[in-house]
PyMOL Python script that loads the backbone (N, CA, C, O; Angstrom):
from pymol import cmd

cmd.read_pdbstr("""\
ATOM      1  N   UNK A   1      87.793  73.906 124.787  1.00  0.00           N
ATOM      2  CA  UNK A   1      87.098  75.072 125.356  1.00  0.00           C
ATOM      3  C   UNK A   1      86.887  74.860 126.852  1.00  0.00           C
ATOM      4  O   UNK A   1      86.699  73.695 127.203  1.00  0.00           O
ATOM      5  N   UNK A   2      86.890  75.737 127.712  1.00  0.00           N
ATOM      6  CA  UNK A   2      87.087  75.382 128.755  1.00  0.00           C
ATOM      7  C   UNK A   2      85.725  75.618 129.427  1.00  0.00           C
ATOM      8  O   UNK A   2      84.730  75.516 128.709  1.00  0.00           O
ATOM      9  N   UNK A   3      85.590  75.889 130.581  1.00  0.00           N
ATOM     10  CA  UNK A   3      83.933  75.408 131.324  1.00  0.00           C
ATOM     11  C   UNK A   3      83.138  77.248 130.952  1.00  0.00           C
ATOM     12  O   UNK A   3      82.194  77.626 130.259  1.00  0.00           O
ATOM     13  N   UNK A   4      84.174  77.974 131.872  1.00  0.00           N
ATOM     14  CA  UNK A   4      83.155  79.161 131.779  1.00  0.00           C
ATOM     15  C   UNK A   4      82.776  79.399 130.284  1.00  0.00           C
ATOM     16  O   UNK A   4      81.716  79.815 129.816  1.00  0.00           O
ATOM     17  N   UNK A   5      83.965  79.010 129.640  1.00  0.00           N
ATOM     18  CA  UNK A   5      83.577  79.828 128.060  1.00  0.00           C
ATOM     19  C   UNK A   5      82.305  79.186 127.486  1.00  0.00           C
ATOM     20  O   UNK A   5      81.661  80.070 126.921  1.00  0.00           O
ATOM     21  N   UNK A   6      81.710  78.033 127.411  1.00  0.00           N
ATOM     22  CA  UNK A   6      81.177  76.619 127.065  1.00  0.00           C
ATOM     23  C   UNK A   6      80.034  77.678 128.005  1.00  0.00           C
ATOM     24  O   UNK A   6      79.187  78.298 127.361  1.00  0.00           O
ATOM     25  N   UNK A   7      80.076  77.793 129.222  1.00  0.00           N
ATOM     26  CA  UNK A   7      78.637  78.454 130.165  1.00  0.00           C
ATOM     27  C   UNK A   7      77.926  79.636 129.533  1.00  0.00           C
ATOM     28  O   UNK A   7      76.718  79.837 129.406  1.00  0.00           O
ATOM     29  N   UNK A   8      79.064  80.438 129.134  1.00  0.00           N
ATOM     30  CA  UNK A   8      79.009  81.588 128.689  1.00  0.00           C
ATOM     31  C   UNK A   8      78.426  82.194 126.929  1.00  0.00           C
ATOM     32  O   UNK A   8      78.118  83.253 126.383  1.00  0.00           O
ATOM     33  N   UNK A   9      78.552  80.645 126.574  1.00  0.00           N
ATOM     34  CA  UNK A   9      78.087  80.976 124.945  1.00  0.00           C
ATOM     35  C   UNK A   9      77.048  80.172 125.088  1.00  0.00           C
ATOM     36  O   UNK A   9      76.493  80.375 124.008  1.00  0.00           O
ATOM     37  N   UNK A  10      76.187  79.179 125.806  1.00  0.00           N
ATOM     38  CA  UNK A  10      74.911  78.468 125.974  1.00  0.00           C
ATOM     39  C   UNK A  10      74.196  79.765 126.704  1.00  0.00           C
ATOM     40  O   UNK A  10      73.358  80.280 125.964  1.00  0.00           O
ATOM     41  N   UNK A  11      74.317  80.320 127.811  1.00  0.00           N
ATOM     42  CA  UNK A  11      73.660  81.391 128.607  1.00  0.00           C
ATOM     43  C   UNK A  11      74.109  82.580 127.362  1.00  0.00           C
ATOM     44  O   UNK A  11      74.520  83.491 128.081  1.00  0.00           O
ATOM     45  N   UNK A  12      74.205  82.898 126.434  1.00  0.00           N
ATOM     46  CA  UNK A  12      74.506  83.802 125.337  1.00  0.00           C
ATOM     47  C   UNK A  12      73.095  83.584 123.965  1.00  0.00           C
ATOM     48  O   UNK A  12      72.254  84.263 123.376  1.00  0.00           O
ATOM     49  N   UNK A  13      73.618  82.120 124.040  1.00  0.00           N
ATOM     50  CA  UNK A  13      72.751  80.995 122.658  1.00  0.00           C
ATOM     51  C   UNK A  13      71.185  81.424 123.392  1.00  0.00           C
ATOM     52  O   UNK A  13      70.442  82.098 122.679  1.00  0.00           O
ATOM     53  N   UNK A  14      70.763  81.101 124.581  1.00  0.00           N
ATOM     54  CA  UNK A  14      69.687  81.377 125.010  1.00  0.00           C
ATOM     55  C   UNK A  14      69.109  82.722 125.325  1.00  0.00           C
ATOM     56  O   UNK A  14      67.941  82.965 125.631  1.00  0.00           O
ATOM     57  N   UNK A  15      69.987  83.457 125.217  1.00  0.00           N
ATOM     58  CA  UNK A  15      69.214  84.905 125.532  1.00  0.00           C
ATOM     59  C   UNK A  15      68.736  84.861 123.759  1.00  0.00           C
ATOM     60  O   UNK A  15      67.614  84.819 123.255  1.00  0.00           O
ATOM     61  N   UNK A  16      69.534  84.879 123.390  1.00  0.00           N
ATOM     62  CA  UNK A  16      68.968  85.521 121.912  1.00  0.00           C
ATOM     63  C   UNK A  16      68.385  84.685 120.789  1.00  0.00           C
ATOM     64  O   UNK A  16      68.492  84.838 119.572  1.00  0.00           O
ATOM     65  N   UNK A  17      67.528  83.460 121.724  1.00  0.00           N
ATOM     66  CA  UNK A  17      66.680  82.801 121.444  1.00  0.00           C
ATOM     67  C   UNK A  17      65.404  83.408 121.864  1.00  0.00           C
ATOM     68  O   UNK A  17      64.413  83.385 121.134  1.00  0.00           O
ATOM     69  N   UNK A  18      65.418  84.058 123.261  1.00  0.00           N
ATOM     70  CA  UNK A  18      64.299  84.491 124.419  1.00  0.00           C
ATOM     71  C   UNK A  18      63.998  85.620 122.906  1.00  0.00           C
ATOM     72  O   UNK A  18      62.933  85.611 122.290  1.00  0.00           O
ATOM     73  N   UNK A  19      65.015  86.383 122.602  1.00  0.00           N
ATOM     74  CA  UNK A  19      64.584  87.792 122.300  1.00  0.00           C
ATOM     75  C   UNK A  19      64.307  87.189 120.575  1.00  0.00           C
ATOM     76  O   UNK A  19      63.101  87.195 120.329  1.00  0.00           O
ATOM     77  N   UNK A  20      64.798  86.904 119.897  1.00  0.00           N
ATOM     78  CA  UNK A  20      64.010  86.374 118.662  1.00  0.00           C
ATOM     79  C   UNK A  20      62.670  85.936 118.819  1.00  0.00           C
ATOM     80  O   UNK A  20      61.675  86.278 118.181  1.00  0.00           O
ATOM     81  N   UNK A  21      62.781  85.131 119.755  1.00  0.00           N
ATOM     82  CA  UNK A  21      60.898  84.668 119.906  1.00  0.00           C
ATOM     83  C   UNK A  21      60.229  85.464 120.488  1.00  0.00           C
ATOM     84  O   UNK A  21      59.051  85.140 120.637  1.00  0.00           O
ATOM     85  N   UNK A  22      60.613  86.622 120.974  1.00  0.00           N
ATOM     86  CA  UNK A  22      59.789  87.636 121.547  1.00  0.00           C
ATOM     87  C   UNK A  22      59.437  88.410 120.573  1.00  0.00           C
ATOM     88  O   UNK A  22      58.315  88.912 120.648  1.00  0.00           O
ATOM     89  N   UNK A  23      60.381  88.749 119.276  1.00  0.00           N
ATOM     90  CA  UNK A  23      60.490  89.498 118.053  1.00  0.00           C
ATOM     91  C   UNK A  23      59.355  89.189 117.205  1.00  0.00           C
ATOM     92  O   UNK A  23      58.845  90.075 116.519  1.00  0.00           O
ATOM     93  N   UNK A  24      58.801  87.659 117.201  1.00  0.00           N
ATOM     94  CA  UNK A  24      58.359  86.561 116.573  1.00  0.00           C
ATOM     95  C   UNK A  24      56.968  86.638 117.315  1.00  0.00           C
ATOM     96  O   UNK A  24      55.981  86.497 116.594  1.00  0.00           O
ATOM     97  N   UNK A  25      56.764  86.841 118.654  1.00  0.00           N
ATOM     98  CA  UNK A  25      55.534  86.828 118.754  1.00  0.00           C
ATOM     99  C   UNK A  25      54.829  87.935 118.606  1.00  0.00           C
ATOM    100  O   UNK A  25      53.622  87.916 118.364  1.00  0.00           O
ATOM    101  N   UNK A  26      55.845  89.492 118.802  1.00  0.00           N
ATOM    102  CA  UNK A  26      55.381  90.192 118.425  1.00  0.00           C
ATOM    103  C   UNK A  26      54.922  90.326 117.059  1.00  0.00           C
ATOM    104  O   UNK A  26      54.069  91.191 116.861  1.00  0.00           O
ATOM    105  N   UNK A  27      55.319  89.648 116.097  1.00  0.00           N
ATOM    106  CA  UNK A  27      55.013  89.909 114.706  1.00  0.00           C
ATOM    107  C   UNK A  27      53.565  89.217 114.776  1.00  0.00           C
ATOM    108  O   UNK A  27      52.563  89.696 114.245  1.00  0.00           O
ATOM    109  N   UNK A  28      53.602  87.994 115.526  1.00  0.00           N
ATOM    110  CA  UNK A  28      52.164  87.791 115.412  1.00  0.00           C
ATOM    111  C   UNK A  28      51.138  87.797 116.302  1.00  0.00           C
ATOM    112  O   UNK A  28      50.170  87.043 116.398  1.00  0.00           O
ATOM    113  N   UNK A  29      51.502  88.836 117.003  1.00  0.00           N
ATOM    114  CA  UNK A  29      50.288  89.679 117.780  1.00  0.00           C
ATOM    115  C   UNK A  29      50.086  90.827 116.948  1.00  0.00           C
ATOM    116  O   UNK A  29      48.901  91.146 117.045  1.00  0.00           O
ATOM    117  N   UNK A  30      50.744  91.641 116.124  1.00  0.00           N
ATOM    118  CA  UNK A  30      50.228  92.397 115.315  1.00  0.00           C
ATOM    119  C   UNK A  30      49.807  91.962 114.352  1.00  0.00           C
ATOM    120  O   UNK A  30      49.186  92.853 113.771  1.00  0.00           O
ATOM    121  N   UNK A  31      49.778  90.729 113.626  1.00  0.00           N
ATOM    122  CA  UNK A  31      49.086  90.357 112.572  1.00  0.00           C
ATOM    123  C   UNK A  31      47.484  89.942 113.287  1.00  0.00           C
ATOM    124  O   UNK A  31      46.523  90.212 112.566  1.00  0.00           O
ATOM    125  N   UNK A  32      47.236  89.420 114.409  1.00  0.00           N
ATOM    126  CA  UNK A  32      46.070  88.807 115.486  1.00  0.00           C
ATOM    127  C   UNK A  32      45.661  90.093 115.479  1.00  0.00           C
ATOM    128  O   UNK A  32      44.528  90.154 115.003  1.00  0.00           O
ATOM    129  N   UNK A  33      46.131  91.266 115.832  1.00  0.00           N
ATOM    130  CA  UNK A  33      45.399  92.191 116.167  1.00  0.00           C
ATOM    131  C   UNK A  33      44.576  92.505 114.811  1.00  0.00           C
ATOM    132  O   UNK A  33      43.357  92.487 114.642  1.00  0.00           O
ATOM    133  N   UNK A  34      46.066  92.925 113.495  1.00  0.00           N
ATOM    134  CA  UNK A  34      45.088  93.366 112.610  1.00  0.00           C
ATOM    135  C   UNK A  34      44.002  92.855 111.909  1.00  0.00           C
ATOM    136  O   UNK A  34      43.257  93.492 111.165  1.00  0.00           O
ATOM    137  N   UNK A  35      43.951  91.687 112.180  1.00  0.00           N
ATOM    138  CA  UNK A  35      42.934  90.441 111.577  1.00  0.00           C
ATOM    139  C   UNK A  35      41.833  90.993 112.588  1.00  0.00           C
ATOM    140  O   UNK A  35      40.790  91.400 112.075  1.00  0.00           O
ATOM    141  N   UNK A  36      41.961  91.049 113.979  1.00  0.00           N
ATOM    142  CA  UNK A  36      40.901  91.662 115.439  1.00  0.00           C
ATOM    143  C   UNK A  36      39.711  93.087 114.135  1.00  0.00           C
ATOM    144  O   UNK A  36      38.623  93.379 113.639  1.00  0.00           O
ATOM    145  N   UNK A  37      41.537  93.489 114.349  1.00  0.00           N
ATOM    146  CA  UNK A  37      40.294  95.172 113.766  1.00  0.00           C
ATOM    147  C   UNK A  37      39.369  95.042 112.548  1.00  0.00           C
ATOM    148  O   UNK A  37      38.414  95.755 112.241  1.00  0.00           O
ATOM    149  N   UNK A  38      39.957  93.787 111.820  1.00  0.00           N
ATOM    150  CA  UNK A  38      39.181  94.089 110.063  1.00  0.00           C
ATOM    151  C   UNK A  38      37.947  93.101 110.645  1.00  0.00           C
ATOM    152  O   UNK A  38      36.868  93.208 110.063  1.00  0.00           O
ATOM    153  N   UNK A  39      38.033  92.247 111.639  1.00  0.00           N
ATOM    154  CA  UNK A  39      36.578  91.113 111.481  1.00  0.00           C
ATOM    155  C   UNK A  39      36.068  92.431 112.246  1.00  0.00           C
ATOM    156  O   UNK A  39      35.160  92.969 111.612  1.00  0.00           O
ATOM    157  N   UNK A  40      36.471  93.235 113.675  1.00  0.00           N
ATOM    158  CA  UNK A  40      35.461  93.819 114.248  1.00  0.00           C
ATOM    159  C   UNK A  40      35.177  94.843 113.138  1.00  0.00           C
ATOM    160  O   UNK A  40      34.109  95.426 113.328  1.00  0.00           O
ATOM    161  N   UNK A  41      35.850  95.231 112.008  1.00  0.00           N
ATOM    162  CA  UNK A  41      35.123  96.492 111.523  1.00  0.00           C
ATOM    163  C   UNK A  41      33.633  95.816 110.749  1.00  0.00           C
ATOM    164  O   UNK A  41      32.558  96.381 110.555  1.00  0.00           O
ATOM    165  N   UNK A  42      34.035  94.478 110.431  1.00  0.00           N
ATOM    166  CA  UNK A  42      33.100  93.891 109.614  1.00  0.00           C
ATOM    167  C   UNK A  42      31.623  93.708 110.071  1.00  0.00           C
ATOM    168  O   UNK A  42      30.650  93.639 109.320  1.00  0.00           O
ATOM    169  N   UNK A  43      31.621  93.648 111.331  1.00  0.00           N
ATOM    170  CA  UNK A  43      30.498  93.591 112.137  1.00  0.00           C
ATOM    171  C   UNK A  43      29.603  94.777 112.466  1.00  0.00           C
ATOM    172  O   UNK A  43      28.623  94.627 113.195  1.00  0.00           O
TER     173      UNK A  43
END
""", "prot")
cmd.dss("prot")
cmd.show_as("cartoon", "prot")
cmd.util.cbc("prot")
cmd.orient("prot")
């Protein structure tokens, strides 16, 4: 495999690492939140 291709699938491998874990934190900022709303309703 030659250099750019090898550059080109690591700078590839890492974007759609960035955006899975962005996917991922969003899942658990909406679970943080909904846990937020049920303790504040509790109060």
């Amino acid at each position: 495999m030659n250099r750019l291709g090898l550059l080109a699938q690591t700078a590839y491998h890492n974007f759609s690492l960035k955006i899975r874990n962005k996917k991922l934190n969003n899942e658990k900022n909406k679970l943080c939140i909904k846990k937020g709303l049920q303790v504040g309703s509790l109060r």
